[in-house]
DOVO-59514 format. One line per 3 residues: their letters; for each residue x, y, z of N, C-alpha, C. Coordinates in steps of 0.02 Angstrom, whole numbers, always signed. Layout:
// DOVO-59514
A	X,Y,Z,X,Y,Z,X,Y,Z  ... .
***
This chain:
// DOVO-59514
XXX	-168,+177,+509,-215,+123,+510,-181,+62,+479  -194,+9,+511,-139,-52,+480,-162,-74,+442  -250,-71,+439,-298,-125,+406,-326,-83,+343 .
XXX	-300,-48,+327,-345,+5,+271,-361,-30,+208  -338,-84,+184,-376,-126,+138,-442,-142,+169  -442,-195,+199,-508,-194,+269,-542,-156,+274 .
XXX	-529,-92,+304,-588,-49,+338,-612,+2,+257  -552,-16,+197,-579,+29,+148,-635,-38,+123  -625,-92,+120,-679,-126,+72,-727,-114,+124 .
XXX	-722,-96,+184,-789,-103,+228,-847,-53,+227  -797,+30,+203,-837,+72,+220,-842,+114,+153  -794,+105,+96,-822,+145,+62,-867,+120,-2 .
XXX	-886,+156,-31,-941,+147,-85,-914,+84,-132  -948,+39,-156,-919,-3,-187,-902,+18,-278  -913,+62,-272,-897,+78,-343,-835,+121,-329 .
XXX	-812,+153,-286,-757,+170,-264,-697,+124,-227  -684,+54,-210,-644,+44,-171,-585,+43,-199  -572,+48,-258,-494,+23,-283,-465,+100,-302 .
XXX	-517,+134,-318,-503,+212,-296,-477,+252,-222  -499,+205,-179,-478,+231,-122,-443,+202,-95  -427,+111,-103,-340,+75,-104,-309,+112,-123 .
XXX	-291,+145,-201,-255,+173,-226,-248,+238,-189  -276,+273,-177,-257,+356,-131,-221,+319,-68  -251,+263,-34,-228,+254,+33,-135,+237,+12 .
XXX	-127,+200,-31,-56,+180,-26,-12,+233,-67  -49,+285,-115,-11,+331,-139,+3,+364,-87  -43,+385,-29,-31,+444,+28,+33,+410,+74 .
XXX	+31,+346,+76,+55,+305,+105,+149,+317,+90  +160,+312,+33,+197,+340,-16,+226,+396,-4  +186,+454,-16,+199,+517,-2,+220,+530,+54 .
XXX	+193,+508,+104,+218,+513,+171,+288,+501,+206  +318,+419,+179,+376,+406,+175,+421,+471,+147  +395,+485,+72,+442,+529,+42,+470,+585,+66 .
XXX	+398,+620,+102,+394,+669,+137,+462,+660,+195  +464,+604,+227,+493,+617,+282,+582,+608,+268  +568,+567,+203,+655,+565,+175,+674,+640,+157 .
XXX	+626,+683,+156,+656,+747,+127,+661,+799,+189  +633,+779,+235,+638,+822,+285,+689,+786,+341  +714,+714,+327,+756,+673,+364,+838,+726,+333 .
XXX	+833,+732,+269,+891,+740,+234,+894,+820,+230  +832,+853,+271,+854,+925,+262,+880,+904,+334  +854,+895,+382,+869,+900,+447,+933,+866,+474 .
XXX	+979,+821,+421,+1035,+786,+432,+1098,+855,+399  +1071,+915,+342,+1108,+959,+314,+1086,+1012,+357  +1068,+1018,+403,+1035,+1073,+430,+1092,+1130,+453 .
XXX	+1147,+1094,+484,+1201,+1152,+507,+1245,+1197,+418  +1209,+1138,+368,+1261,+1175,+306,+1205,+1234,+303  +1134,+1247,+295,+1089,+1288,+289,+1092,+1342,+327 .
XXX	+1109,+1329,+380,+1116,+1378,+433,+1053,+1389,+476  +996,+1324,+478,+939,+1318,+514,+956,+1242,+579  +1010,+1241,+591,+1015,+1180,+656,+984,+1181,+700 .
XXX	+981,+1246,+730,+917,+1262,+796,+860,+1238,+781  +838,+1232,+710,+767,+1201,+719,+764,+1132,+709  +807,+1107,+714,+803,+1037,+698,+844,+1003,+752 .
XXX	+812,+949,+791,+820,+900,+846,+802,+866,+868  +800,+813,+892,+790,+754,+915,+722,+767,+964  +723,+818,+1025,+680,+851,+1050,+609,+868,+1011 .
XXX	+627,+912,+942,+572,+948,+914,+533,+900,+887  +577,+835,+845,+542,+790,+814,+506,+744,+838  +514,+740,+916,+451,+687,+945,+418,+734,+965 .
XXX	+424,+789,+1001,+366,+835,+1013,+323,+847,+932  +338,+862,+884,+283,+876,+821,+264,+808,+802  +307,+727,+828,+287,+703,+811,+207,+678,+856 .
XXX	+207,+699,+922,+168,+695,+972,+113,+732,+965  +130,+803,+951,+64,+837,+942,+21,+829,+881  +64,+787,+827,+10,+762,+781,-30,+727,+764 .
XXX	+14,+676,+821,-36,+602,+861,-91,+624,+875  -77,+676,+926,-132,+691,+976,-191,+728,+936  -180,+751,+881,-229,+806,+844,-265,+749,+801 .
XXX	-234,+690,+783,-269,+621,+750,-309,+593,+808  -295,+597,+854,-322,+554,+898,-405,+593,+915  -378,+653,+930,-446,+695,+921,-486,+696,+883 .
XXX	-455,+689,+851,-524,+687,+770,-549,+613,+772  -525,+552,+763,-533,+485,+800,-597,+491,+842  -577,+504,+895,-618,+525,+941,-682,+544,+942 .
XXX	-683,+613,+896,-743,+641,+879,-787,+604,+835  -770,+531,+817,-803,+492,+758,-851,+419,+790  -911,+421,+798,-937,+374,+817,-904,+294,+817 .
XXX	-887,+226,+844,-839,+202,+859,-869,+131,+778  -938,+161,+753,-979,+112,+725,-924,+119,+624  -911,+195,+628,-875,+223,+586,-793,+207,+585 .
XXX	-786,+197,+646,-723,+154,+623,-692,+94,+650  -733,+36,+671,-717,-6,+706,-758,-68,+656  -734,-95,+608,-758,-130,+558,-796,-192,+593 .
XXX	-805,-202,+644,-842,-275,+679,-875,-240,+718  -904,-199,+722,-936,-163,+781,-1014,-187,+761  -1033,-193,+687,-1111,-211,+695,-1123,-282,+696 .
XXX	-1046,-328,+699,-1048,-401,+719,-1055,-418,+785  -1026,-358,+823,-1033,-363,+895,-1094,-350,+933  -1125,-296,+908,-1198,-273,+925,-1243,-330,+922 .
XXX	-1244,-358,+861,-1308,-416,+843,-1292,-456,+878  -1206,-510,+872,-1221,-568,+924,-1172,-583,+976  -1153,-539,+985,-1082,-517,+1026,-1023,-552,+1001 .
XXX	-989,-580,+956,-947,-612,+923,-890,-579,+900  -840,-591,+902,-792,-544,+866,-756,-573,+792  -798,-600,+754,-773,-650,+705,-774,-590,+633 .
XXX	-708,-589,+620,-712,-550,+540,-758,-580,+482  -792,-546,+440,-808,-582,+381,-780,-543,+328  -727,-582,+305,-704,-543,+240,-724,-546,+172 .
XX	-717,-492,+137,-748,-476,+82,-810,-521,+70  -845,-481,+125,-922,-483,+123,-954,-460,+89 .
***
């Protein structure tokens, strides 16, 4: 999500939002890290003796099927829940942000 400052001041509890900035950019974080460590197992992979599992192939396919398992869940979520102008659009059909409303 590009806008997660945005859609977090939009949707969560206001006594929570800097609680949930903070998780969004720690995960944010973690994620990178995550992938430097599995970038740097998968660049040592023939010293391990696991090269077969690691390839250029495998990594857009897992990276694809994880898309697709986000996208599903996405999906399954009414569009009012995650589309931060959606009750600006309903009332006057407008697509104008109001920030930190």
């Amino acid at each position: 999500m590009t806008y997660q400052p945005v859609w977090i001041n939009t949707f969560a509890p206001k006594k929570a939002v800097t609680q949930w900035i903070s998780y969004a950019q720690s995960l944010s974080m973690i994620g990178i890290i995550t992938g430097y460590m599995v970038g740097s197992l998968a660049a040592d992979a023939e010293m391990f003796g696991i090269k077969e599992y690691f390839n250029w192939r495998r990594a857009i396919f897992t990276q694809g099927i994880a898309l697709f398992i986000i996208a599903l869940c996405f999906s399954a979520h009414p569009n009012e829940k995650l589309d931060i102008l959606a009750e600006e659009k309903a009332t006057n059909g407008t697509c104008r942000a109001k920030l930190f409303s």
